[in-house]
N, C-alpha and C positions, 0 to 999 in steps of 0.2 A: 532442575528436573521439570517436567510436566505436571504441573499440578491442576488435577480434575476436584473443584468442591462442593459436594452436593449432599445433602442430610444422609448421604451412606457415604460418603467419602473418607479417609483418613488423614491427618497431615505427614505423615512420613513414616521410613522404613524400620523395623525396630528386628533386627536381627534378620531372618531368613523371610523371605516371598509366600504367597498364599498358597498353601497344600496342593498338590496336582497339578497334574501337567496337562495330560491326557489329549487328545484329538477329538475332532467329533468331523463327521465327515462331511469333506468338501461339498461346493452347491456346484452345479451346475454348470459345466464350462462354459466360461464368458457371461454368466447369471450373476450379480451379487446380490444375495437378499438385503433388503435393506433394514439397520439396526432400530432401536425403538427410536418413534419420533420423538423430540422435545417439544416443550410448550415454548414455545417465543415468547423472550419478554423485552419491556422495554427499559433499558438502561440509560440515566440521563445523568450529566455533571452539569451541576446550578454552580455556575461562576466559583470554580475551583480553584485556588493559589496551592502552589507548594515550592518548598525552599529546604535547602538541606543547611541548618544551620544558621549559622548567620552568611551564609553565600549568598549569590544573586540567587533571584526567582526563577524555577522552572518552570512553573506554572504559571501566567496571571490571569484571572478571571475567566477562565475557559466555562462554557456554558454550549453543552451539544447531548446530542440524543441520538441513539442508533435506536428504529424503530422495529418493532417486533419481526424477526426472519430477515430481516437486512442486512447485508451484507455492505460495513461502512468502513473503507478502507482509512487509516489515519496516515496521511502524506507528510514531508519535511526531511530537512536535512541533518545531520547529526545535532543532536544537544536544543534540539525544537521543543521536545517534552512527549511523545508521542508516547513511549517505552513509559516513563513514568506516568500515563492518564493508564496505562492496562496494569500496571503496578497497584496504583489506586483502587482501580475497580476491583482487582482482587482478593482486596485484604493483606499486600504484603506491604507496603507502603498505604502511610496517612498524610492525608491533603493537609496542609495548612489554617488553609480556611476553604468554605463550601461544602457542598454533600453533594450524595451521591445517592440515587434513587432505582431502584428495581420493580418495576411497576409500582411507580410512583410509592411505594414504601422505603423510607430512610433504611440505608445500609451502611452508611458513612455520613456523620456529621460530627455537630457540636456536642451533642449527648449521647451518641450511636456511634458504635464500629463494631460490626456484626464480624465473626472472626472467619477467615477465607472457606470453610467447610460448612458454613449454614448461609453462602451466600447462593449458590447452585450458578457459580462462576469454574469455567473451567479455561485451564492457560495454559497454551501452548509456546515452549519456550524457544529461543531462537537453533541453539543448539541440540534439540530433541532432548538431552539429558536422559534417556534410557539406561536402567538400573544394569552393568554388563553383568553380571553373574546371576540373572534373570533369565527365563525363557522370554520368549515373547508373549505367550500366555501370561505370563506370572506378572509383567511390566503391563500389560493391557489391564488384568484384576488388580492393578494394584491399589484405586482407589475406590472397592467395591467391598473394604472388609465389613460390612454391617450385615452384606448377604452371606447366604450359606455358601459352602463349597462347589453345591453343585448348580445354584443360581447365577454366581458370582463367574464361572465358568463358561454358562451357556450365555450371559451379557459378552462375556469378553470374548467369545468366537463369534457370537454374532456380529460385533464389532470389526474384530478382524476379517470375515467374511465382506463386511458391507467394504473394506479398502484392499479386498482381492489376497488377503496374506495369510487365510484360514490354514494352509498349507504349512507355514512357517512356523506355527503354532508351539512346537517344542525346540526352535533351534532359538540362539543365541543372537543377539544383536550384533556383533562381530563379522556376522557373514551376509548380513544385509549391506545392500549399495545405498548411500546417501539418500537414494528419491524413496526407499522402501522403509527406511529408518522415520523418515519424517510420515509417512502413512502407518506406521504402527503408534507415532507419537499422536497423531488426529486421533486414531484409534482408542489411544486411553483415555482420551481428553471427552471423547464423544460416551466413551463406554457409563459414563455415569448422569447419561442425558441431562446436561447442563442446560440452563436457559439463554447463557449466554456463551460465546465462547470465542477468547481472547485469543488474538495469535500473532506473537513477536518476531514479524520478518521471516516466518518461516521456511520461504526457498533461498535464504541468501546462502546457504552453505551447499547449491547444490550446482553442479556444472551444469554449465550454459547451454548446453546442451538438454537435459532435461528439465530442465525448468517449466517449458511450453507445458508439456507433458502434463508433470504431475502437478500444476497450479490450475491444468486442466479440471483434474483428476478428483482434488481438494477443491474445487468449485461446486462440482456435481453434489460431491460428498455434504456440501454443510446444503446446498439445496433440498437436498433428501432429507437431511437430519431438523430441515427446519429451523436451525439452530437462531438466534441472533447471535452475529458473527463481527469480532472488531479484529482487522486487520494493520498491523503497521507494518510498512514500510517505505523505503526513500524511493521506489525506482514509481515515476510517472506513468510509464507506460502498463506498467502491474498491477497500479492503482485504476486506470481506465477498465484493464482486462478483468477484472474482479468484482471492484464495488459499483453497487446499487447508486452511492453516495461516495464524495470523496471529501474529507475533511483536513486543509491544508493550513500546517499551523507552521509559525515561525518563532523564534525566540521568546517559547511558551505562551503565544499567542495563536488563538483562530484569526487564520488571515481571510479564507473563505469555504463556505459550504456549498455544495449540489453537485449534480450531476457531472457529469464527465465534459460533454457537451459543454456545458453550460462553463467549469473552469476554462476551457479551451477556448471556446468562442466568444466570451464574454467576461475578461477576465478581471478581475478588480484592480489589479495594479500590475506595474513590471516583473515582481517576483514572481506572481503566480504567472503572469504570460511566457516569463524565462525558464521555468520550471516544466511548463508541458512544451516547451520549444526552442530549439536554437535560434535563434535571432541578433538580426544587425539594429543596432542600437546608434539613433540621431538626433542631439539636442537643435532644437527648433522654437520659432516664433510664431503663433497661429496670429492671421490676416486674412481679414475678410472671408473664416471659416475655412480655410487653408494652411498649409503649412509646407514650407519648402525644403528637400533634402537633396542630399545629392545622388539618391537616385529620382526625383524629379518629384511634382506637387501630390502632394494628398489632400482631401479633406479630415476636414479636424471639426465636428459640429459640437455647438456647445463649448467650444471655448472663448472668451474674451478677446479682442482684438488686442494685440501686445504680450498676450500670456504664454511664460515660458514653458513648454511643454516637451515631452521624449515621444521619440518614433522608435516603434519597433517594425520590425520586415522580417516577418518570418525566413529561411533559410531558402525552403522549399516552394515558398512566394515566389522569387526568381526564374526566368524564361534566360537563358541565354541562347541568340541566335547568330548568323554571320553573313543575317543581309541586313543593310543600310537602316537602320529605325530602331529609336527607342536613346537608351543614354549608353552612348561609347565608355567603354571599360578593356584594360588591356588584361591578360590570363599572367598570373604570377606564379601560380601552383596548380596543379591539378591530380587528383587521386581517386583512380578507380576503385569502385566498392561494390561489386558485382553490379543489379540491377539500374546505380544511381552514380553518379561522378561529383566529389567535395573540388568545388574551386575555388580560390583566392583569388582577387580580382583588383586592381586597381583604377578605383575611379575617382575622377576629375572632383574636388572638395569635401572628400571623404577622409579621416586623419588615417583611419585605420584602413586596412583592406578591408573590402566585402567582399563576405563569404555567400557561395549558394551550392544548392544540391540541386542538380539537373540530372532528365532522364539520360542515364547510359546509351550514348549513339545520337543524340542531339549535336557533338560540334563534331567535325571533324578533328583525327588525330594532330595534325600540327597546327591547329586555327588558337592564334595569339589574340588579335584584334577582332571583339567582340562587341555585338548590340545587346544592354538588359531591356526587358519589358518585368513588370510588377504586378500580379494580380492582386487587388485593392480589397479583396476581401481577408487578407492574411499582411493587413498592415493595422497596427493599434495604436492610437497615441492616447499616450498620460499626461496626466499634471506631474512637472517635474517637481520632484522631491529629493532629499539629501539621502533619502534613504529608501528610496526604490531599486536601487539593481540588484 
């Protein structure tokens, strides 16, 4: 379920939903007033472990901070630890070792674990978990029982007002579409002005199609609300669209922190470079601040003469043309993809094919034998490691 926990919150349902249904009326077509602000705060994990049993660790030593109103996306691939650091933070799971801080106040430690409704953490869960035999009113108040009936009421239209569904207010979850299900579930999450507020991959359930849309929509939303906002998810480019901050962990490790920009163009290793990009990958020797592949020399500065190092070549790096210049390469595959064309390519000391994406209407329809050119700012080299790819 969605669990909203704030010194009025409740931890769960205990028979039938809060009294009333009732409507109150719509704002303004195309207006949504905006619900109450929250106070930002700032959420920090001091060098966290967690382990479920005697299993390996899913945590080790994580140490990161979402700073007041930021919006900090947590990036990775499955079994990274992302889901359990917002687990953590909310009181349903316990770290190992480390604490966990709320304006700089212990909420999780060695002698602390403040219980998930006195931390003014609110989670939104992957699958929205709305209560079906609830209105949508009733699912929005539902962690508001400290207020009266009629308090409790006028938060939770507000609410649903601030994500456009004040309308919806007595129907059922049943006849809402995926993207309106997940905007009623921000909605209860928000309804109890959280100071933080957790959110577990919340468009993976939603067609691809709407996604753009409502991650739009749920941006606007936690901007207005002020909220400090932790988002997890695996998809790179969702992580760009959203956070302030992106914080990219691997096998419950921070691999790296900042900016979007900042992972993309200046990336710490192969993982993080291969994760915001498709890329052709070639082991090499830097010489004399150089390094030779077989799409032709790069500079490598900074590394030792002899040292074995990895090239990457972004996908989109590649120019392929079909006049004379640059390193000959024959066309093995080629697949249209509206705007941009995937090729496979076979070149001369390459084991594998190279791949590129080139603009749609750059080769002619039967052109086989091709010239590459490489633009040199979307090529990266690493110190080769056993465990970079």
């Amino acid at each position: 379920m969605t669990h909203s926990s704030t010194g009025r919150a409740s931890t769960g349902p205990a028979g039938t939903g809060p009294a009333g249904t009732g409507r109150a009326e719509p704002a303004a077509r195309g207006v949504r007033p905006a619900t109450g602000v929250s106070f930002a705060a700032k959420l920090a994990y001091e060098s966290v472990w967690h382990s479920f049993g005697r299993g390996a660790d899913t945590l080790r030593g994580v140490s990161l901070t979402a700073e007041p109103g930021e919006v900090l996306c947590l990036l990775g691939p499955s079994g990274s630890g992302k889901t359990t650091l917002l687990r953590i933070a909310a009181g349903i799971e316990a770290q190992t070792r480390g604490r966990v801080l709320l304006n700089d106040r212990e909420i999780a430690g060695p002698s602390v674990f403040l219980p998930p409704e006195k931390r003014s953490i609110g989670l939104v869960f992957q699958d929205f978990a709305l209560f079906p035999h609830y209105t949508i009113l009733d699912n929005v108040r539902f962690g508001l029982t400290a207020l009266s009936a009629a308090e409790s009421k006028r938060e939770a239209m507000a609410a649903l007002a601030r994500v456009g569904l004040e309308h919806h207010a007595g129907s059922y979850p049943h006849i809402l579409s995926g993207g309106e299900q997940q905007r009623v579930a921000l909605a209860r999450a928000l309804a109890p002005r959280p100071a933080v507020l957790l959110l577990d991959e919340p468009f993976s359930g939603l067609d691809s199609r709407l996604k753009d849309s409502v991650r739009a929509e749920t941006l606007s939303i936690l901007r207005q609300s002020r909220a400090t906002a932790i988002v997890v998810t695996h998809d790179a480019e969702e992580a760009m669209r959203m956070g302030d901050r992106i914080a990219l962990l691997r096998d419950g490790r921070l691999v790296q922190l900042g900016r979007a920009e900042d992972l993309f163009q200046k990336p710490a290793n192969l993982f993080v470079a291969s994760f915001f990009s498709e890329l052709n990958v070639f082991d090499a020797t830097a010489r004399d601040g150089m390094v030779e592949t077989p799409l032709g020399p790069f500079e490598a500065p900074g590394f030792a003469a002899g040292a074995d190092v990895t090239v990457a070549v972004r996908l989109t790096a590649i120019e392929a043309h079909e006049k004379d210049g640059g390193t000959e390469a024959r066309v093995i595959s080629r697949r249209f993809l509206g705007d941009s064309e995937a090729l496979e390519l076979a070149v001369s000391g390459a084991e594998v094919p190279v791949r590129a994406r080139i603009r749609c209407g750059a080769l002619s329809p039967g052109a086989r034998a091709v010239w590459l050119s490489v633009r040199k700012s979307d090529v990266l080299v690493f110190e080769r490691r056993a465990d970079s790819a």
